[in-house]
N, C-alpha and C positions, 0 to 999 in steps of 0.2 A: 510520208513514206510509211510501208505497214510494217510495225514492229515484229520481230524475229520470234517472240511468242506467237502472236498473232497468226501469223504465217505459216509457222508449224502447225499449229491447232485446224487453220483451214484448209492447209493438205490433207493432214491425218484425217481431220471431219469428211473430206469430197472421198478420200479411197476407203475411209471406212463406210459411208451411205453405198457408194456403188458396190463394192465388196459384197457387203450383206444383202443390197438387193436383186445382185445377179445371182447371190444361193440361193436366197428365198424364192427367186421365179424356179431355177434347176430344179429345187426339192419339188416344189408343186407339178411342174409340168412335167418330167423326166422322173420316171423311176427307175433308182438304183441300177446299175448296170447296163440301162438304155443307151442308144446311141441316134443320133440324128446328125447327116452331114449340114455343113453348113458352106463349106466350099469343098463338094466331093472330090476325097483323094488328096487331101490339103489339111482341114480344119473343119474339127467334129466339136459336136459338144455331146460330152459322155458323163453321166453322173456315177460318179464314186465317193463314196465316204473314205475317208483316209485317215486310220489311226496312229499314223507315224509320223512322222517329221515329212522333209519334204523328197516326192516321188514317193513314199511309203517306205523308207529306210526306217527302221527301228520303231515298230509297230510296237501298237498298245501300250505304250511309255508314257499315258494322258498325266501324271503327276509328274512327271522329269519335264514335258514342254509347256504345261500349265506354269510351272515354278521360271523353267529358262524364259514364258513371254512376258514373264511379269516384270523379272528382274532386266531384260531389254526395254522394257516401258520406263521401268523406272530409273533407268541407267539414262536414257533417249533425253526424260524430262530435265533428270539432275544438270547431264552434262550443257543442256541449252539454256538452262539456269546459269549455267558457272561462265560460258562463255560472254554469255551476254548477246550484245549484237552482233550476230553473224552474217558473214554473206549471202547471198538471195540461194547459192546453191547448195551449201550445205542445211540452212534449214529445210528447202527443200527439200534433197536427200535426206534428212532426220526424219522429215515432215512424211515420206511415204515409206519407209521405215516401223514410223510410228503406228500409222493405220493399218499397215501390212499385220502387224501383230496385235493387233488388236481387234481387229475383223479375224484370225484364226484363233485367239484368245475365246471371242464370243461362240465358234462353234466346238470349242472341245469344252469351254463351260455348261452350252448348252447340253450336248450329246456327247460328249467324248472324243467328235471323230468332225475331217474337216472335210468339209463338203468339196469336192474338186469338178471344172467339169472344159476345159480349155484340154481340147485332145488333138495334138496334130500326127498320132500314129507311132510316130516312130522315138517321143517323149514322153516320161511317163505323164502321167493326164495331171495337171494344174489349178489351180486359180491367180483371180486376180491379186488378192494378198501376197498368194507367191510371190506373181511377176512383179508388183512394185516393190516389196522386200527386195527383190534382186536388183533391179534396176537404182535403188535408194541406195545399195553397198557399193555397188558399181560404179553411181557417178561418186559419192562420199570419196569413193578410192582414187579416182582418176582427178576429183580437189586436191585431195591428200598431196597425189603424184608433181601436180602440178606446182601447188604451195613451196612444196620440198624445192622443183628446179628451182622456180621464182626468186627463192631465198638463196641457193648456192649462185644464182648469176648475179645478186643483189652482194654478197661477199666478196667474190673477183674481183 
């Protein structure tokens, strides 16, 4: 069975490789403000640098989210430290969590500002980091939800 470190570390590795190398093609092939459909009227990919948090809410704050991904990182490792062995879904969920922030770590280290390029028009324009950060709170919550009934029909 692969341990709950393990595990984490090979999520967070596969979203952080794909992360950085779906920017690094946008930066190259797309410049700034480009757009290219990809399913016309659907899903675009548009390159935008983004110095805010996420959708561009509270722009140029590079040391307030530099500081908040660090202390996520190191909140992410402590707490799968303390638990120990956890379930397949919450490491998971920690597990893209972890790379989520640390693939947008790497571009506001790099440049300040975070490469975005997931555009379906009518949201502001994203990355992958984004969506597996959202997706890792999400299922994390819906564990949570679930743990919580588990435990009040296990008291009854």
């Amino acid at each position: 069975m692969v341990g709950v470190d393990f595990l984490l570390f090979i999520v967070a590795g596969f979203v952080l490789v794909i992360d950085q190398v779906l920017k690094a093609y946008i930066r190259y092939m797309l410049p700034v403000g480009e757009s290219v459909p990809l399913v016309p009227g659907i899903l675009y990919l548009t390159h935008v640098r983004n110095s805010g948090a996420a959708f561009g809410i509270f722009p140029n704050q590079r040391i307030v989210f530099f500081i908040v991904s660090i202390a996520v990182i190191f909140l992410i490792l402590y707490y799968s430290k303390c638990i120990g062995k956890a379930d397949r879904l919450t490491t998971i969920s920690l597990g893209l969590v972890l790379g989520g922030a640390i693939g947008n770590l790497i571009d506001r280290a790099i440049s300040g500002r975070v490469t975005d390029f997931i555009d379906f028009r009518f949201w502001p324009v994203f990355n992958v980091a984004d969506s597996v950060i959202v997706i890792g709170v999400i299922l994390l919550s819906l564990n949570l939800i679930n743990s919580i009934r588990r435990e009040r029909t296990e008291i009854k």
